[in-house]
VOZA-977570 format. One record per residue: x, y, z of N, C-alpha, C in turn. Coordinates in pm, whole numbers, plus 50000, padded with zeros to 5 digits. Layout:
N
XYZXYZXYZ ...
***
This chain:
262
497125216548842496435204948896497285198849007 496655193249163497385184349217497075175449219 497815166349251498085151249275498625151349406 497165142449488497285133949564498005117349609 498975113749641499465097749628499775095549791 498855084549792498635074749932499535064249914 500655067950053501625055850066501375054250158 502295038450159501615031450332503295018050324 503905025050487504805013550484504345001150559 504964991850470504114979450486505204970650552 505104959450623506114951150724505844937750644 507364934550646507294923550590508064911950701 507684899650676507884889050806508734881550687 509624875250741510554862150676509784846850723 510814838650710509964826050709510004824350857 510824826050944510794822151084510534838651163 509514840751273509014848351348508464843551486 508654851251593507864851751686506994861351716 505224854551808504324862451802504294869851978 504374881051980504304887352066502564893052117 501724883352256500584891952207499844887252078 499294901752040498274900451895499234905051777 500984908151798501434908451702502724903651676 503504905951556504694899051545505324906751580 506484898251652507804907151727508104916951630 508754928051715508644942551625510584938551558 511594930451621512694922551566512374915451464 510854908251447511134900951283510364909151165 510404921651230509764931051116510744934651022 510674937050863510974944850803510264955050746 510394966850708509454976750667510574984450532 508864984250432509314991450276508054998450234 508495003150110507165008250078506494999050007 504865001450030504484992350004504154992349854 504084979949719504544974749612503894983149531 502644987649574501604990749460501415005049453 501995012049579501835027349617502915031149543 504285020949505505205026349434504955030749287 503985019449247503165024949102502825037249084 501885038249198501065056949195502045067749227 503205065549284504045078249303504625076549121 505055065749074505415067748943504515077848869 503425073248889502255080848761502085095048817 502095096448911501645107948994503025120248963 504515117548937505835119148935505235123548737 505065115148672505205113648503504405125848502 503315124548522502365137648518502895149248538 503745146048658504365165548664505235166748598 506125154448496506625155448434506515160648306 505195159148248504445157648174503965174648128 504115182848223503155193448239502365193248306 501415183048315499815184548368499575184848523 500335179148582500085180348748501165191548785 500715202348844501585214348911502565214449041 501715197949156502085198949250501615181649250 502665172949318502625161549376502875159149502 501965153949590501595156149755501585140849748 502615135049876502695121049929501955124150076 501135111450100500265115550217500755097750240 500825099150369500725086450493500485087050593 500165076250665499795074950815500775061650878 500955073350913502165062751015503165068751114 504135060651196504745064651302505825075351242 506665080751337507975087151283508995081051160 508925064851246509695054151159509745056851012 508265059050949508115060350810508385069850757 508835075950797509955093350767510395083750618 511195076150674512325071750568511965065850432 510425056150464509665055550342508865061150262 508465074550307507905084750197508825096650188 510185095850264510935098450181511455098350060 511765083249991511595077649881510345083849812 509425086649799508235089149706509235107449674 509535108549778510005125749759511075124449691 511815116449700513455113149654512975111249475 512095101249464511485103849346510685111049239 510665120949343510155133049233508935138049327 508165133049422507115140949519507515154849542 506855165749546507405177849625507155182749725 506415175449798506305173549978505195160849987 505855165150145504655147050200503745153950324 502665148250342502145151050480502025136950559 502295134750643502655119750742501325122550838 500195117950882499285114351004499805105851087 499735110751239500185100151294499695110651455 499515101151570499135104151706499125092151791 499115093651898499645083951993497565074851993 496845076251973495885074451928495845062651869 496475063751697496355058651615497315047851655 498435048851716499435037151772498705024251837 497565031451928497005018952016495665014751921 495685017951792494285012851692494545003851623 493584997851593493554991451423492934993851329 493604997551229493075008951137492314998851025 491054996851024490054992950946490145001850815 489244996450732488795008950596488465023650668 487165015650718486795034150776487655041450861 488065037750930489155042951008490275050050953 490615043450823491645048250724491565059050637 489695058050596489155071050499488545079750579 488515076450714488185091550834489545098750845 491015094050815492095102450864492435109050709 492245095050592492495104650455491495118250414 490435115550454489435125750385489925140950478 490155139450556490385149550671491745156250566 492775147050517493815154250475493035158950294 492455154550243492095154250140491205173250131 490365166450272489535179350285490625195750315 491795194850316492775205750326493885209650215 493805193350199494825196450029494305200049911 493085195049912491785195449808492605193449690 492625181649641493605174249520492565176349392 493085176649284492085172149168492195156449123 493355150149180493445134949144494315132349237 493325119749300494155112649437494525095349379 495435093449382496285081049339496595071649473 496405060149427496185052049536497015037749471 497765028649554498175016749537496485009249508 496425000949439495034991549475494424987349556 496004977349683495884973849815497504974349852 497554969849994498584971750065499024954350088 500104953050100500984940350104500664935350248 500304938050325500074936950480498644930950448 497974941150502496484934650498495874927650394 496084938850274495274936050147494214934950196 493354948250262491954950350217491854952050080 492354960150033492234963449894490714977949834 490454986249938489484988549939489285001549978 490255004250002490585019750123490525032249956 490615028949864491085036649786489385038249726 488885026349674487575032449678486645037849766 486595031949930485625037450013486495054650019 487715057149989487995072049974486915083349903 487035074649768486045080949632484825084849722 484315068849786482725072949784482665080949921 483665083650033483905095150153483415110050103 484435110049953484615127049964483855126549846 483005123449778482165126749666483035123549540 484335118449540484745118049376484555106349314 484555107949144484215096149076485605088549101 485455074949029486795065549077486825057648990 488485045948973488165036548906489445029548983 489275016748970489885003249062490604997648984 491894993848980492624986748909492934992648803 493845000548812494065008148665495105004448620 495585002948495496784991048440497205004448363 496375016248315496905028648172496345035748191 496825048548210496335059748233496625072548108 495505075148076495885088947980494975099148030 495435113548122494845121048173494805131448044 493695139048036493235147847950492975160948053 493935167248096493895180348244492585184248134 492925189648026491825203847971490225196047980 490045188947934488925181347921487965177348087 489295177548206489115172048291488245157648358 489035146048209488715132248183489925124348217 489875115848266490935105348283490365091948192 491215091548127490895077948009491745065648077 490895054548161491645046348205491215032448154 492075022548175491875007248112492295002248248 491034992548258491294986748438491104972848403 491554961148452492144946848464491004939048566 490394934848470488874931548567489084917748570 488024909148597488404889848656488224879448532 489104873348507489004866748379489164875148269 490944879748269491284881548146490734895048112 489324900248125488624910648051489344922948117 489334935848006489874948348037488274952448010 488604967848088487594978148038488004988848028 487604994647917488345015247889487215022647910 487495029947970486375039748031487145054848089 485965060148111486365076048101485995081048259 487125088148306486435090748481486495105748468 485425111648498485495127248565486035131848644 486955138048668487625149548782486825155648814 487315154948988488465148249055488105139549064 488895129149093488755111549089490085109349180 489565095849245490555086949290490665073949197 491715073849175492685059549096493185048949172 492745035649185493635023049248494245021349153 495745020449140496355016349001497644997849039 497264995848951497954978348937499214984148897 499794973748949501614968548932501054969148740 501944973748691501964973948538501694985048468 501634994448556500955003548494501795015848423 503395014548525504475019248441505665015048506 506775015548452507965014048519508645019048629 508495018848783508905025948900510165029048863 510505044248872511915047448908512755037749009 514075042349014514555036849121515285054349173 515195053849250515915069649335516925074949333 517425085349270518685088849195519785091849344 520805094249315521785098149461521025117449478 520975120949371520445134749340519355136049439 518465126849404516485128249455517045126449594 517765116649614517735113149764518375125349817 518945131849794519745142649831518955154449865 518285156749735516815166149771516225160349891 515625148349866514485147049931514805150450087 515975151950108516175152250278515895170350283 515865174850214515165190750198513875194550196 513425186950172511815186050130510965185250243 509675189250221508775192850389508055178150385 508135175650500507255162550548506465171450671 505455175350665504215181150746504165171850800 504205166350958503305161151040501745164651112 500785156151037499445160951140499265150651251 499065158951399498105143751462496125149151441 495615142051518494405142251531494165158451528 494135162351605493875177751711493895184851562 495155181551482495535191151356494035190551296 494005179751236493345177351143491825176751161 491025176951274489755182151313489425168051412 489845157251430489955149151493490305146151638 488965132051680489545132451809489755116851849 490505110651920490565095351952489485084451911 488055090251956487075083851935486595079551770 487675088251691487435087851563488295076551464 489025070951568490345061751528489795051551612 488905051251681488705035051739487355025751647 487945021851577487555009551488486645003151498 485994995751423484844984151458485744972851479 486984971751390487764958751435488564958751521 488924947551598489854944151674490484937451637 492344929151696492214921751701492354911951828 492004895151858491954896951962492784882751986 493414879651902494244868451916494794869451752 496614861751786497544859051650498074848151709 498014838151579498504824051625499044819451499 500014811651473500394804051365499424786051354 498744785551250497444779251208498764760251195 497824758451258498504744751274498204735051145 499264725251103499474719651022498504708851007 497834699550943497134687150917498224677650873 499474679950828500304668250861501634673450849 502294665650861503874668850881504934667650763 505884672450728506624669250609507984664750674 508074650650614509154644050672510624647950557 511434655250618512744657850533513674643550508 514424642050392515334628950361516224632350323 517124629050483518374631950450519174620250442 520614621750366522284610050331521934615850203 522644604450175523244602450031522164600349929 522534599549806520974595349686520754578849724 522174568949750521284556049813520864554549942 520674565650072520094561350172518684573150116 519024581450085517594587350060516734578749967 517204575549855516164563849782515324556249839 516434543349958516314536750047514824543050112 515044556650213514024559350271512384561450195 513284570450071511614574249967510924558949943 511624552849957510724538349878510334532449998 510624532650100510024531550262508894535250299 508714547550242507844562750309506354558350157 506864553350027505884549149916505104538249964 506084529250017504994517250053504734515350190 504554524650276503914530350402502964539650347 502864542850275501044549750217500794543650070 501394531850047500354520449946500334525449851 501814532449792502294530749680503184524549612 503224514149607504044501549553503824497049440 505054496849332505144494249194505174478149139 
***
């Protein structure tokens, strides 16, 4: 059996940034993998541990840069990655569809029996790319998966998914299937000096478009974006600074200047 697992490095901003344009300076970026994709390389890793998965395939889309973050999925036990990426996709914004036109293309060559998916991504949080996958390539699916018990012979996945208000549901998915799986669902490795050692051995396939049956027109989006701005405040927070008796002093200033007086 293979296993499919969709990673995606995700950028993270600190508290102070500048906006360049429609995006944030590429200096107040940080980039990791993103929180929830680390789940599915876990489960996706246990399985071949397990016996039941033969082959674990890390798939992303992204620049060269992200070499280094699905590295890690390989360092952890993946046994190759395939990376999408074209000068194309650089000048896009990658919507849902946009996202399950470049996965299905890899899907349609790897032909997985179970594709594993973070839920959503720390960046956008569509949250959604993993099911419009399912309903792309014809497989059954399930969203939010917190427990997984795969049954290869049966070709059933017995999953318990984390629905709104508290309620679970256990239910049974047919293979092949795609999985969104939740933070909880098992304990992420952390990357041995060993894995990392491998993993710089290990094949990272690059496809662009041309590879994969694709052409530009297939990466230009319904969305744009067409302005980034930091959303202005409705009031101000006044800081109080000295000592505990000049700050007192001020707090009891600032109480009965908005008509709270004891």
């Amino acid at each position: 059996m293979k296993v499919l697992v969709t990673v995606k490095e995700v950028a993270e901003v600190g508290d102070d940034f500048a906006i360049e344009g429609t995006d944030i300076a590429e200096g107040d970026l940080e980039y990791d993998l993103n929180e929830w994709d680390d789940y599915a390389i876990e489960a996706g890793v246990q399985l071949a541990e397990a016996g039941v998965a033969d082959e674990v395939v890390a798939l992303t889309i992204g620049p060269e840069r992200s070499e280094e973050t699905i590295r890690m999925a390989l360092a952890k036990g993946a046994d190759r990655a395939v990376r999408v990426w074209d000068d194309a996709i650089e000048d896009a914004f990658l919507d849902v569809e946009t996202k399950v036109g470049l996965l299905e293309a890899i899907v349609d060559e790897e032909e997985p029996d179970l594709v594993l998916s973070g839920v959503q991504a720390a960046d956008d949080a569509f949250g959604a790319t993993g099911v419009a996958l399912a309903d792309r390539i014809g497989f059954e699916h399930a969203a939010v998966v917190n427990d997984l018990d795969l049954d290869a012979d049966a070709g059933v996945a017995n999953v318990r998914r984390e629905l709104e208000g508290g309620v679970e549901e256990l239910t049974e998915v047919d293979m092949p299937a795609v999985l969104t799986v939740q933070t909880g669902l098992n304990e992420p490795r952390y990357a041995s000096l060993r894995g990392i050692r491998q993993a710089q051995r290990k094949e990272i396939a690059t496809r662009d478009l041309a590879d994969i049956g694709l052409s530009p027109a297939d990466v230009d989006g319904a969305l744009t974006v067409t302005e980034m701005y930091e959303p202005e405040s409705e009031s101000d927070a006044e800081i109080i600074e000295g000592d505990a008796g000049e700050a007192a002093g001020r707090l009891t200033e600032v109480l009965r200047e908005k008509g709270v007086d004891a």
